[in-house]
C-alpha positions in Angstrom: 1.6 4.4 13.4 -0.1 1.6 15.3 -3.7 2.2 17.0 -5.6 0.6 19.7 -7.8 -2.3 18.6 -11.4 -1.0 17.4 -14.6 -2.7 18.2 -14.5 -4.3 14.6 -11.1 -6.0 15.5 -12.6 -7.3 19.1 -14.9 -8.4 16.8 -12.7 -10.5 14.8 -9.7 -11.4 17.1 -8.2 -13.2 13.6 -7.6 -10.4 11.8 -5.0 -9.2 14.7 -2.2 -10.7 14.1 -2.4 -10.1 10.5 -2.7 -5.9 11.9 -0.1 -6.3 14.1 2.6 -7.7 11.0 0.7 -4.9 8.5 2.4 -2.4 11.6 4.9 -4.0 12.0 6.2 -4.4 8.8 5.2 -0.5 7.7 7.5 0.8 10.5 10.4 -1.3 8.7 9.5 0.3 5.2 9.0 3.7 6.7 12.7 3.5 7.9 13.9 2.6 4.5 11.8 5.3 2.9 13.4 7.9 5.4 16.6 7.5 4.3 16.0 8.1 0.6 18.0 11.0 -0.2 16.0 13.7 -2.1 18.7 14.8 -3.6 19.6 11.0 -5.2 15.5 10.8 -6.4 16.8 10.9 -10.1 19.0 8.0 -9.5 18.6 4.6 -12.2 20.2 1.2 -11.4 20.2 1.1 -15.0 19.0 3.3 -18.3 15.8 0.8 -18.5 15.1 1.2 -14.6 13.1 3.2 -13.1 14.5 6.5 -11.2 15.1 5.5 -7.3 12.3 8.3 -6.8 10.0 6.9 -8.9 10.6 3.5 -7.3 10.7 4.8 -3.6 6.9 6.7 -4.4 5.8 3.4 -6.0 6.7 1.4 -3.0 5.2 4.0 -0.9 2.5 3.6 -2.3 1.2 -0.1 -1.9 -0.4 0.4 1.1 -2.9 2.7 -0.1 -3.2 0.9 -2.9 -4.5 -2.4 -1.1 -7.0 -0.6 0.7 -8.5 1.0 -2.3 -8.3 -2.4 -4.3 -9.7 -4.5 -1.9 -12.8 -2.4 -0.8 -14.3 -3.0 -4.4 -15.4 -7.1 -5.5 -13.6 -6.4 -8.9 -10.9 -4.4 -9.6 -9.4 -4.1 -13.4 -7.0 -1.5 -13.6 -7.7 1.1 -16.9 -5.1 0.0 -20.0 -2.1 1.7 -19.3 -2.6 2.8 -16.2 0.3 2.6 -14.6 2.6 5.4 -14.9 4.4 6.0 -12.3 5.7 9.9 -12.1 8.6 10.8 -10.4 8.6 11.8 -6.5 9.9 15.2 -5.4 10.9 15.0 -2.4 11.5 12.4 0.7 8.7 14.1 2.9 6.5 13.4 -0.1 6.7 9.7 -0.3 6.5 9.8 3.3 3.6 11.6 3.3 1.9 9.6 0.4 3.3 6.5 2.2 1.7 7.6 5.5 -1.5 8.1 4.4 -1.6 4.8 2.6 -1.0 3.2 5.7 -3.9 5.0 7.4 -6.1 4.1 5.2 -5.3 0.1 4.7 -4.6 0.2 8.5 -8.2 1.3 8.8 -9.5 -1.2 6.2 -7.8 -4.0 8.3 -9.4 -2.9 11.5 -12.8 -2.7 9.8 -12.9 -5.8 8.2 -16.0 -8.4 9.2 -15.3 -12.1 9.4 -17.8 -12.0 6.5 -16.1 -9.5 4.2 -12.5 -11.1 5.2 -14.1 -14.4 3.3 -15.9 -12.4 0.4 -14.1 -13.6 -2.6 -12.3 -10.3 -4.5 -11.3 -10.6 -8.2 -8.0 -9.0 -10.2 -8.8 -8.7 -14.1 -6.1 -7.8 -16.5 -6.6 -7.2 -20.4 -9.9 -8.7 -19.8 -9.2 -12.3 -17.9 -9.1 -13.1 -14.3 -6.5 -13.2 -12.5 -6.7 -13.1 -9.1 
C-alpha cells in the first residue's frame, strides 16, 4: 500500500507526514475490513441499522470518496444520494476499499502547496457547509 515519494511530494515536503498517517492509518482499516466475515454481511446491530455489509462497503469507501470530492472546488452531493447497497462479499470491499486508497493516495502525492491552500466548498440542500 505505501509508495515511494513522487516529485510532487519532494515538492511539498508538508504534505508527508499527512501521506505517511493517510498509510498508515489505511493499513489499520484494511485489517479490520479483512476480517469481516462474508458470511455475517447481513448482520444489523439493530432493525434501524444498517447491515454490517452495508456498513463495512461504506467505510471502505471513504477513501475514494475524498479523492473524488476534493479534486472539484464545490462539491454538493445530488438529493438523496446516498444509498448505500449492500456488499457481497469481503474481497469486494477490499477491492473497492483498495482502489479508494490508490486513488486518494495519489491525490495526496499530487497535491501543489497551491492547491493544498485552494479553499474547497461542501453544499447541502443548497447552503454551505464546509
Amino acid at each position: 500500500m505505501s509508495s515511494p515519494a513522487t516529485a510532487a511530494t519532494a515538492a511539498t515536503p508538508a504534505l508527508e507526514p499527512l501521506l505517511a498517517e493517510f498509510r498508515h492509518e489505511c493499513k489499520t482499516t484494511r485489517r479490520v475490513l479483512e476480517r469481516v466475515p462474508t458470511d455475517k454481511l447481513s448482520w444489523k446491530p439493530s432493525e434501524k441499522s444498517m447491515s454490517l455489509g452495508q456498513l463495512a462497503l461504506h467505510l471502505s469507501g471513504i477513501p475514494g470518496n475524498f479523492a473524488r470530492f476534493f479534486t472539484v472546488d464545490v462539491f454538493e452531493p445530488p438529493a438523496g444520494a446516498f444509498n448505500q447497497r449492500q456488499a457481497d462479499s469481503t474481497q469486494e470491499i477490499l477491492d473497492h476499499f483498495d482502489t479508494g486508497v490508490a486513488a486518494a493516495d495519489a491525490y495526496i502525492a499530487g497535491l501543489t502547496a497551491e492547491a493544498a491552500q485552494k479553499t474547497w466548498t461542501a453544499i447541502f440542500n443548497g447552503k454551505a457547509v464546509m
